[in-house]
ZALUM-223334 format. One record per residue (C-alpha): residue number from 1; residue in one letter; x, y, z. Coordinates in steps of 0.1 Angstrom, whole numbers, always signed. Layout:
// ZALUM-223334
NODE     i   aa      xx      yy      zz
NODE   NUM    a       X       Y       Z
...
//
This chain:
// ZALUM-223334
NODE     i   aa      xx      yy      zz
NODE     1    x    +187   +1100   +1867
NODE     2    x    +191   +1069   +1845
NODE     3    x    +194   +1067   +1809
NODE     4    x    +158   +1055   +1805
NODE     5    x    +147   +1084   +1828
NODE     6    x    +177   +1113   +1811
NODE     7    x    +160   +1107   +1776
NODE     8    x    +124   +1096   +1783
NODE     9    x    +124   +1058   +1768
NODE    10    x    +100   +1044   +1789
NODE    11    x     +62   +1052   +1788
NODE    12    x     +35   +1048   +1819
NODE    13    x     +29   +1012   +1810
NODE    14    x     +68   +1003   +1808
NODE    15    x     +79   +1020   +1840
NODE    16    x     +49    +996   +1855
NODE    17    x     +62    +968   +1838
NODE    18    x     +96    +974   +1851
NODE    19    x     +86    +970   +1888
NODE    20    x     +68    +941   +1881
NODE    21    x    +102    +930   +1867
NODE    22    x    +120    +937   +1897
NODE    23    x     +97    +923   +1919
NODE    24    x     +96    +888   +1903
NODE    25    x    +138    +888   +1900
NODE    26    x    +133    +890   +1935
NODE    27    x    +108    +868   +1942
NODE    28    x    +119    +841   +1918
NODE    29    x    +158    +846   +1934
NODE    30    x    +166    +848   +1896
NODE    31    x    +203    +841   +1890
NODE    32    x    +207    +856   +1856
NODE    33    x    +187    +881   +1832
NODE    34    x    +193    +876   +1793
NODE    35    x    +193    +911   +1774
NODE    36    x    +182    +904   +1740
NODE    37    x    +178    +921   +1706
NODE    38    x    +167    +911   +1672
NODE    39    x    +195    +917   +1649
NODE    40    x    +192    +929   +1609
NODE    41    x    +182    +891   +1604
NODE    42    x    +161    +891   +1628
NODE    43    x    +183    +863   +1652
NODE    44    x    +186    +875   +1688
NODE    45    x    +219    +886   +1701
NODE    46    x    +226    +902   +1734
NODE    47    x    +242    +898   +1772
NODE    48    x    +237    +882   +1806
NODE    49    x    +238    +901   +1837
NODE    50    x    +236    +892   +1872
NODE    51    x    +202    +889   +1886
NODE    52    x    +207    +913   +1915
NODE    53    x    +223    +939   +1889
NODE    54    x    +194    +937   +1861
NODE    55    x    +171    +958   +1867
NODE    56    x    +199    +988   +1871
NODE    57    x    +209    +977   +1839
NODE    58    x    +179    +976   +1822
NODE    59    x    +174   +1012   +1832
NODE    60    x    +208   +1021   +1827
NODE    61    x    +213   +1004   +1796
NODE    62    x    +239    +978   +1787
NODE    63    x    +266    +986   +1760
NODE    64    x    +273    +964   +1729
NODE    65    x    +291    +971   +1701
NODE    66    x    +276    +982   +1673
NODE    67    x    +294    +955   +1649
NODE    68    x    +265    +934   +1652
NODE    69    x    +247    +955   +1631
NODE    70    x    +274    +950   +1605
NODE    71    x    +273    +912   +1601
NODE    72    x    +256    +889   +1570
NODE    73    x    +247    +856   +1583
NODE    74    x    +278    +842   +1582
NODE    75    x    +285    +866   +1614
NODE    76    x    +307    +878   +1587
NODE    77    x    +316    +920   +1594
NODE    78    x    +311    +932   +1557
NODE    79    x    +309    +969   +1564
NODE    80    x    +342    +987   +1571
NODE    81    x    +339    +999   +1605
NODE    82    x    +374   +1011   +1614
NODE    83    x    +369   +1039   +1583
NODE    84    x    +358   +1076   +1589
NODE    85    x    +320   +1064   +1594
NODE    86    x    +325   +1028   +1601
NODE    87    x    +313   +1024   +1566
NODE    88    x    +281   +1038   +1572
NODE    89    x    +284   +1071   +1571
NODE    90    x    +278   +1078   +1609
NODE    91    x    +307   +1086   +1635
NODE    92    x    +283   +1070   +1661
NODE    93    x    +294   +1036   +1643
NODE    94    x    +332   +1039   +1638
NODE    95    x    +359   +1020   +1655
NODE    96    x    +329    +994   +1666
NODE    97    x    +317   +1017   +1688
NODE    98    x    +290   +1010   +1718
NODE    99    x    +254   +1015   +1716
NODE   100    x    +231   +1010   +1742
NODE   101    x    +204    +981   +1746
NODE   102    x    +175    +995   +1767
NODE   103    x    +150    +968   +1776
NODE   104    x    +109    +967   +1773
NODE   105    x     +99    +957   +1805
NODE   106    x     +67    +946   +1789
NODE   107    x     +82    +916   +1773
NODE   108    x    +104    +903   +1805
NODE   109    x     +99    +867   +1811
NODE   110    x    +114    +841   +1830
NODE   111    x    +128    +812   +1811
NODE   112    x    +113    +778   +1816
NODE   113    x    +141    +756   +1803
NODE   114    x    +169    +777   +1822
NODE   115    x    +169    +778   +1853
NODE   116    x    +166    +813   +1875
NODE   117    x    +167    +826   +1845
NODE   118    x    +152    +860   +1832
NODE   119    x    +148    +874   +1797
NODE   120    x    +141    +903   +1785
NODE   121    x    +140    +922   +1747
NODE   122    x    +159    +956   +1742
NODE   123    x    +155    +982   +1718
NODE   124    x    +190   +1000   +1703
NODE   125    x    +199   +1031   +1711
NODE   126    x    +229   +1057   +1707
NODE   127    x    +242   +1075   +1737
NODE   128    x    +223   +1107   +1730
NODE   129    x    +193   +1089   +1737
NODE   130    x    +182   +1086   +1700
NODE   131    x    +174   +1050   +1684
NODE   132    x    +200   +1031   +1663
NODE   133    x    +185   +1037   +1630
NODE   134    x    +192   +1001   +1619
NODE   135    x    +175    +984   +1645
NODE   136    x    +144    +965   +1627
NODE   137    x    +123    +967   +1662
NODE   138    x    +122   +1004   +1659
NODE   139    x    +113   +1005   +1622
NODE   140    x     +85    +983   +1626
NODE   141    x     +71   +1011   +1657
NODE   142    x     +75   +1035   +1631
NODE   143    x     +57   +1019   +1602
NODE   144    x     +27   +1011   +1630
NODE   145    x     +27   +1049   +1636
NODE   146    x     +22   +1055   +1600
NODE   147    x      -5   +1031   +1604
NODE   148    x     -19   +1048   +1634
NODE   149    x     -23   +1078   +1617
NODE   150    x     -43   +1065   +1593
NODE   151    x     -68   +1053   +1617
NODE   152    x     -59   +1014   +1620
NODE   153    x     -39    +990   +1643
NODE   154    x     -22    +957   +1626
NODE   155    x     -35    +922   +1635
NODE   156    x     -15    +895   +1624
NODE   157    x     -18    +857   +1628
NODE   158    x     +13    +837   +1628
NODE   159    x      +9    +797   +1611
NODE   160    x     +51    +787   +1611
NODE   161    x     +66    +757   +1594
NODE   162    x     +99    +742   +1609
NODE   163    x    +118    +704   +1613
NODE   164    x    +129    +691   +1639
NODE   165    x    +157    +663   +1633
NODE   166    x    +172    +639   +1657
NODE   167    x    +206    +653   +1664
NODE   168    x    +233    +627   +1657
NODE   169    x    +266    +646   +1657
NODE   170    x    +270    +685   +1666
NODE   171    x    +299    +688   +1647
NODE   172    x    +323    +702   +1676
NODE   173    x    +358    +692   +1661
NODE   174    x    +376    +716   +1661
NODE   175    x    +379    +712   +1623
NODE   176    x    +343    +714   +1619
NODE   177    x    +342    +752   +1631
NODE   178    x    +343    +783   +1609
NODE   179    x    +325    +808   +1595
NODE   180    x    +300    +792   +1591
NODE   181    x    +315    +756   +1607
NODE   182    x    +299    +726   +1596
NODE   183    x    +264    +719   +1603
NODE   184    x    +251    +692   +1627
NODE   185    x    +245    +656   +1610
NODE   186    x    +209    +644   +1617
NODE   187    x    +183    +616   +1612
NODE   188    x    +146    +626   +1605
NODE   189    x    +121    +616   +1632
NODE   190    x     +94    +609   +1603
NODE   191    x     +97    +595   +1573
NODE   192    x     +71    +620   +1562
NODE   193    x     +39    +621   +1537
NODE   194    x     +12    +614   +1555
NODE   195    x      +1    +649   +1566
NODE   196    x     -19    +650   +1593
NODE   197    x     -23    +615   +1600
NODE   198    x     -24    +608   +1642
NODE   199    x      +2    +580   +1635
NODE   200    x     +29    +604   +1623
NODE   201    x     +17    +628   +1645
NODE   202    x     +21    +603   +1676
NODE   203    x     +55    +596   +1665
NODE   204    x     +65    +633   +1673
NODE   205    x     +41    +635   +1704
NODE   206    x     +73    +634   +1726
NODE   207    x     +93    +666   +1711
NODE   208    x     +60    +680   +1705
NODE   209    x     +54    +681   +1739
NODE   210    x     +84    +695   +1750
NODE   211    x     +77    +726   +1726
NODE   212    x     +42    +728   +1739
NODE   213    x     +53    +731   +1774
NODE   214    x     +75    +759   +1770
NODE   215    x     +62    +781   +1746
NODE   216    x     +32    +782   +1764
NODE   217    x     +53    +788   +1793
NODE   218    x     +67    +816   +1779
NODE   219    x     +30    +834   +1776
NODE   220    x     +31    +828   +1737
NODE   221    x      -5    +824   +1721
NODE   222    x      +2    +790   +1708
NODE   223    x     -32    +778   +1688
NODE   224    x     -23    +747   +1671
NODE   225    x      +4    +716   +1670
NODE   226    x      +2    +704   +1632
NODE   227    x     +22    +677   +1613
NODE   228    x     +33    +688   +1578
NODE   229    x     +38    +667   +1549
NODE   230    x     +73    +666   +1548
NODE   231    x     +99    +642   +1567
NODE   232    x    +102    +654   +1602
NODE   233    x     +82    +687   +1592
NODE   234    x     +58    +706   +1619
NODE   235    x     +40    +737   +1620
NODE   236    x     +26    +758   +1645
NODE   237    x      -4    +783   +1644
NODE   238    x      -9    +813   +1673
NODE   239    x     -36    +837   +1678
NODE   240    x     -36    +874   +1661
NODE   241    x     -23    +898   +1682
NODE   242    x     -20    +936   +1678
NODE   243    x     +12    +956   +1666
NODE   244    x     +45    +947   +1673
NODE   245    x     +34    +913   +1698
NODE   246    x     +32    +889   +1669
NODE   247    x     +69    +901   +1656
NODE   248    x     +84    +901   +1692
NODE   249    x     +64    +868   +1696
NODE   250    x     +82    +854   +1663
NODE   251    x    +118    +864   +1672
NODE   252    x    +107    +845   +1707
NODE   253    x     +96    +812   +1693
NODE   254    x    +123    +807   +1667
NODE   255    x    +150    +810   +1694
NODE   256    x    +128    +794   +1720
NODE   257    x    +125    +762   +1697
NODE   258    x    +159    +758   +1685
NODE   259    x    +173    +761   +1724
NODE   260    x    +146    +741   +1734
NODE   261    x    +153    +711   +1709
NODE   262    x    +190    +711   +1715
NODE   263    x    +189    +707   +1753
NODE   264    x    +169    +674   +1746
NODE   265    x    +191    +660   +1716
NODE   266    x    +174    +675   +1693
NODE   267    x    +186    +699   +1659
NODE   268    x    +154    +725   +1652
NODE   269    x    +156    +745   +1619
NODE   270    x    +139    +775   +1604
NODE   271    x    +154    +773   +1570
NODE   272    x    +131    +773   +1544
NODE   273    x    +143    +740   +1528
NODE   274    x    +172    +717   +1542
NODE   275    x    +193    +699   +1518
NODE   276    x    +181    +661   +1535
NODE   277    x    +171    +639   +1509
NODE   278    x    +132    +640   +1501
NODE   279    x    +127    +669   +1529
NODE   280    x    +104    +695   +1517
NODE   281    x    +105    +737   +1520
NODE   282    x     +88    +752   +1549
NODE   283    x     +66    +786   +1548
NODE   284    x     +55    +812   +1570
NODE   285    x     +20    +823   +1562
NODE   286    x     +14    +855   +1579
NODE   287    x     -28    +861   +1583
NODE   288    x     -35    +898   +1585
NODE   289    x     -57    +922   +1592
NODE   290    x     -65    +959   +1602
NODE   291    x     -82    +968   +1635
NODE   292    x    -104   +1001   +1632
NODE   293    x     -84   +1020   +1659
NODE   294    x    -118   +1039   +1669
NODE   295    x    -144   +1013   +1667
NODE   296    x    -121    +986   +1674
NODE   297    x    -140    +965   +1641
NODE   298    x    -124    +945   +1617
NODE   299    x    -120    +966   +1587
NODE   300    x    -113    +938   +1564
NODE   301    x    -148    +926   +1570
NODE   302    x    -177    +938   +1544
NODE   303    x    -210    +950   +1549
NODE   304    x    -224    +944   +1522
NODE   305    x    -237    +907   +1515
NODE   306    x    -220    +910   +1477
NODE   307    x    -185    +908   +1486
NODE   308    x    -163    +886   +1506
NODE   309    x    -136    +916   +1517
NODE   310    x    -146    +952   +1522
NODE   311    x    -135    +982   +1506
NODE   312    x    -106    +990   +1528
NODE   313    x     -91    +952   +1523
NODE   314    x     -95    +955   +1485
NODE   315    x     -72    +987   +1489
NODE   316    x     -48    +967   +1513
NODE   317    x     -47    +937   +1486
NODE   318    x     -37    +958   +1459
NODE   319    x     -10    +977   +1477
NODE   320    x      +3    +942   +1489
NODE   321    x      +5    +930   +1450
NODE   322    x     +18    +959   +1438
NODE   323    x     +50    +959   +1460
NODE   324    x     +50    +919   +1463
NODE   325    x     +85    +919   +1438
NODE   326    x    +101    +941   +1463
NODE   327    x     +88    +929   +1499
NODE   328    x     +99    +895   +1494
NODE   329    x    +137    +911   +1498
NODE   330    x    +126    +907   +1534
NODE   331    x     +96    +879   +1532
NODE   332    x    +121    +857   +1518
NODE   333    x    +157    +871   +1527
NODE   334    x    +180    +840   +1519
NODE   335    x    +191    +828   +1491
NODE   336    x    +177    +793   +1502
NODE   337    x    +141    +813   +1503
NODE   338    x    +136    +811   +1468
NODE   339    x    +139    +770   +1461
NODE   340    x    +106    +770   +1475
NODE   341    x     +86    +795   +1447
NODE   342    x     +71    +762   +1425
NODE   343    x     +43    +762   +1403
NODE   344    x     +18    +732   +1416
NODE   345    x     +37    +729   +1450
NODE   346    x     +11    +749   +1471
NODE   347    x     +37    +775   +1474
NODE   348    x     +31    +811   +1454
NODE   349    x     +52    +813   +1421
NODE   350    x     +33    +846   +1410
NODE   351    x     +14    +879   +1430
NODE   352    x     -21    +873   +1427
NODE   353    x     -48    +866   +1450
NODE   354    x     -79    +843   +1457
NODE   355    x    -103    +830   +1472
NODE   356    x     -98    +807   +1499
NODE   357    x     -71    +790   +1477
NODE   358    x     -36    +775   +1481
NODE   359    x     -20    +782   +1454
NODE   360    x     -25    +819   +1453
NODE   361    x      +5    +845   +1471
NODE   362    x     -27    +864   +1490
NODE   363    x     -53    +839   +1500
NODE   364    x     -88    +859   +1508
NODE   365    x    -102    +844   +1540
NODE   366    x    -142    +850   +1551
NODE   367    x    -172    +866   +1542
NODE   368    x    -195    +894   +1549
NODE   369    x    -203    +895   +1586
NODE   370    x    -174    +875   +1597
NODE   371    x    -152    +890   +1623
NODE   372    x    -121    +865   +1615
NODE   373    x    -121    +880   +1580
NODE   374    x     -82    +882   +1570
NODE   375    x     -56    +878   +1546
NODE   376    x     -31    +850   +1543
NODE   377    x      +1    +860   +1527
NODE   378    x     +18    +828   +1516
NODE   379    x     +55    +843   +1502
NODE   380    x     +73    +843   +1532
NODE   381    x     +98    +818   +1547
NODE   382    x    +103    +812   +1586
NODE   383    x    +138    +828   +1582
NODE   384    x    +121    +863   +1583
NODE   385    x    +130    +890   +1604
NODE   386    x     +93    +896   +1614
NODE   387    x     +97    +930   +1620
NODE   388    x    +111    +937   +1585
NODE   389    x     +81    +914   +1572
NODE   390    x     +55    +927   +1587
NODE   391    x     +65    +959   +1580
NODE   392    x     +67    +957   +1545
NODE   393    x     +32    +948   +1547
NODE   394    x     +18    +975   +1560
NODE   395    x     +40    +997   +1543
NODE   396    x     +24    +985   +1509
NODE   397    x     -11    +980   +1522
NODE   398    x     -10   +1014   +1530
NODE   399    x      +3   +1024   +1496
NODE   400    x     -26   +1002   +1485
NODE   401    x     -53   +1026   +1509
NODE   402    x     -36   +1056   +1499
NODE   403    x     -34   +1051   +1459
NODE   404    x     -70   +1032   +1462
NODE   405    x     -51   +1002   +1442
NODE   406    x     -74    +975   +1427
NODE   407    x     -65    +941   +1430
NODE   408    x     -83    +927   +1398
NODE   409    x    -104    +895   +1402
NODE   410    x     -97    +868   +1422
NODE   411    x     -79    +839   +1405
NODE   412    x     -89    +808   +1405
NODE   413    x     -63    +789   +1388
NODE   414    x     -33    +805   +1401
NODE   415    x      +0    +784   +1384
NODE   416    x     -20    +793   +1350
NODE   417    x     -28    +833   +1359
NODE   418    x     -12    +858   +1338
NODE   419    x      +6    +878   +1365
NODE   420    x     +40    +895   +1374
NODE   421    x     +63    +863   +1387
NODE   422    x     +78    +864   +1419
NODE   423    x    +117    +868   +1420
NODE   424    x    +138    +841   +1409
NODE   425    x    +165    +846   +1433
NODE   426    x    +173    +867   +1459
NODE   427    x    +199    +892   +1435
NODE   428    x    +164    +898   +1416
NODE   429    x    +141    +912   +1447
NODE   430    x    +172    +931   +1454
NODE   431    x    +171    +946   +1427
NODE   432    x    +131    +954   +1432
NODE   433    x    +137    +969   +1463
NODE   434    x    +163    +991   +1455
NODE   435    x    +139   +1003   +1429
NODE   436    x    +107   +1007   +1448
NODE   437    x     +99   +1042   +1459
NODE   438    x     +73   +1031   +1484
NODE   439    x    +101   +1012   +1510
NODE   440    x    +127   +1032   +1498
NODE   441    x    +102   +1065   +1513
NODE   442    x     +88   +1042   +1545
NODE   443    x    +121   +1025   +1556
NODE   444    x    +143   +1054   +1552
NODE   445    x    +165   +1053   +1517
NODE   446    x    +197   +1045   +1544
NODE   447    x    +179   +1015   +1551
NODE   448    x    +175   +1000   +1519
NODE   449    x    +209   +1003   +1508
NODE   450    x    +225    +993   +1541
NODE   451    x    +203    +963   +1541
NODE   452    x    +208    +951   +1502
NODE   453    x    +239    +956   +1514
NODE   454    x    +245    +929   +1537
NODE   455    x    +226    +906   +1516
NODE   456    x    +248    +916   +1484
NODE   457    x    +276    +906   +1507
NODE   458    x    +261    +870   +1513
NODE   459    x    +253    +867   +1473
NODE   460    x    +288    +876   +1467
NODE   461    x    +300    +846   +1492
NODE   462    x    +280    +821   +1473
NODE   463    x    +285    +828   +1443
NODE   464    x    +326    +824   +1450
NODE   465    x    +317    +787   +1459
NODE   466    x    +325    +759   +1440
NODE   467    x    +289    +739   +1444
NODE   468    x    +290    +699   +1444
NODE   469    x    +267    +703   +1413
NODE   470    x    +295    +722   +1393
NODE   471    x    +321    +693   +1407
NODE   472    x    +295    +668   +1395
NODE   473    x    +287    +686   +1362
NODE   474    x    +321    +693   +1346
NODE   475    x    +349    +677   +1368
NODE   476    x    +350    +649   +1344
NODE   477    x    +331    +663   +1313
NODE   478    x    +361    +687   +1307
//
């Protein structure tokens, strides 16, 4: 028996999925199959095996060590894994032991900018057959078993800002390299500012239609191509899907985009805002909603002519508010996040909500009767691990169902509402999390700490530079 089969991984529609696999590697004469996983930060990390050998592998599983789940974004190991525990207090994770990735054959695709090649994403596992604990992917399942339970399934929208630069120098010298090396210089491919207009737009037609081209290739349920404001700034939009498909999906494009982009001279970037002169923050605005798992319905919708959002999404709203301190540890998990959190800059500074408005961190979209109702959450920034950011929304929405949280009234001038602020920094919705009973009870206490962890870890590395503003500031003063 194989490993999948030994420990009972796969269900009906998997083991279907898998032969479906095997008979496009065949039938496609696929060189190569990438196994993938989304990492702590939600980046994808994994192998390549042999065409003829992947699908043995993907039941079989393919080792990798379990150091991966040790690293801070510098790839920096910052847990000590050749202790009694591997710093983690598991011997599963000493000595940089193995796990297993197991693929989902549901989300096998071939690669349309590689050629005969296969991809496909893999869920952690120990050798006993039991998941990794730290894998994000099966955290989120859990939390959308919780959810389950409670009678609903998770829709969620996905509207993504990025840039995309004109790569001028990768930086390959071999002094450039290091943990991290130096990044790539670049020239903008907009000068920016005039959002939406076709003439900017037409300017990026060219990489735009690259993108298109393969992330609809990949099955991805692109919606809408957009120009931002800023210099060189995009945005895409995709339709709702249910579960984990939008956070697989997410993990997908960012990778998909930033390979995409490089193999055409190109530099793509998900960090929330680039230090390029005049470039301006990017967001990711995650539209929600709950599914009735009976009835199928939109349970955000009303019934009642009176009221824009129905009981239910009241509840959701106020469990999303009440935990907004602590979730944006992993809305907004850099330190880079939290440049972006500016009063008047159509970016959230506080937790309220509104109607239908910008400047709110929950904006309240439809009306009574409309199936599309939803909320757009506006904290978070494309750097997310999705998996970690949508699960911290339906951990607090259901806080929010369960403690039948109001949201107060909806406000209308948000940068003037008196309402708790947003975290400053990332040390300070560390600190939130660590404190908030609702995460530390969804996400396992183990979690938490092993998470804050890592990101303590890449606080601790910048705050040991010396910045070019410190240079500038007191180099001569003193």
């Amino acid at each position: 028996m194989s490993f999948v089969d030994r420990h009972g991984l796969w269900s009906a529609a998997q083991v279907e999925a898998a032969t479906e696999a095997e008979h496009r590697i065949r039938a496609e004469e696929l060189e190569v199959v990438r196994l993938s996983f989304a990492d702590q930060h939600g980046v994808l990390r994994g192998k390549s095996v042999v065409g003829a050998d992947a699908l043995s592998v993907m039941r079989g599983g393919c080792a990798i060590t379990t150091t991966l789940l040790a690293k801070d974004t510098a790839h920096r190991t910052v847990f000590p894994v050749f202790t009694a525990g591997g710093g983690f207090g598991m011997r599963e994770m000493e000595g940089a032991a193995d796990a297993l990735m197991v693929a989902d054959p549901t989300t096998f695709r071939i690669l349309p900018w590689a050629p005969k090649t296969g991809w496909v994403l893999c869920d952690l596992h120990f050798a006993d057959g039991r998941p990794v604990p730290f894998s994000t992917r099966h955290l989120y399942r859990k939390v959308l078993g919780q959810l389950a339970t409670a009678g609903y399934d998770f829709m969620a929208g996905l509207e993504v800002e990025f840039h995309v630069f004109k790569l001028l120098d990768p930086r390959l010298r071999p002094s450039d390299s290091g943990q991290p090396g130096e990044p790539p210089e670049v020239a903008l491919l907009t000068q920016g500012y005039q959002y939406l207009t076709e003439q900017r737009y037409d300017q990026l037609d060219p990489v735009f239609d690259i993108l298109r081209r393969d992330v609809m290739a990949l099955g991805l349920k692109l919606r809408s191509i957009e120009l931002e404001y800023g210099p060189s700034q995009c945005e895409l939009t995709f339709h709702p899907g249910l579960g984990l498909e939008p956070a697989d999906a997410m993990v997908l494009l960012r990778s998909a985009v930033k390979q995409v982009a490089r193999r055409h001279g190109y530099h793509a970037s998900f960090m929330c805002r680039p230090r390029i002169p005049n470039v301006m923050s990017s967001g990711w605005h995650l539209h929600q909603s709950l599914r009735d798992h009976r009835t199928g319905a939109n349970a955000f919708m009303s019934q009642d002519e009176s009221r824009d959002l129905s009981p239910v999404a009241m509840q959701w709203l106020g469990g999303l508010l009440a935990h907004a301190r602590a979730a944006t540890a992993f809305t907004t998990p850099t330190l880079n996040g939290y440049k972006r959190y500016r009063p008047y800059s159509l970016a959230p500074d506080r937790a309220i909500w509104g109607r239908d408005n910008r400047g709110v961190m929950l904006r309240a979209l439809g009306a009574a009767g409309d199936p599309a109702t939803r909320l757009e959450n506006r904290v978070g920034e494309p750097a997310a691990n999705p998996y970690l950011y949508m699960a911290s929304q339906v951990l607090a929405g259901l806080d929010g169902l369960k403690r039948k949280l109001d949201p107060g009234p909806s406000a209308d001038t948000p940068y003037e509402a008196q309402a708790e602020p947003l975290p400053r920094s990332l040390g300070e919705a560390l600190a939130a999390l660590r404190a908030d009973a609702c995460f530390r009870d969804g996400l396992g206490a183990g979690f938490v700490d092993y998470f804050a962890r890592i990101k303590d870890a890449e606080i601790a590395r910048f705050q040991a530079e010396v910045t070019e503003w410190e240079q500038r500031e007191y180099f001569d003063l003193f």
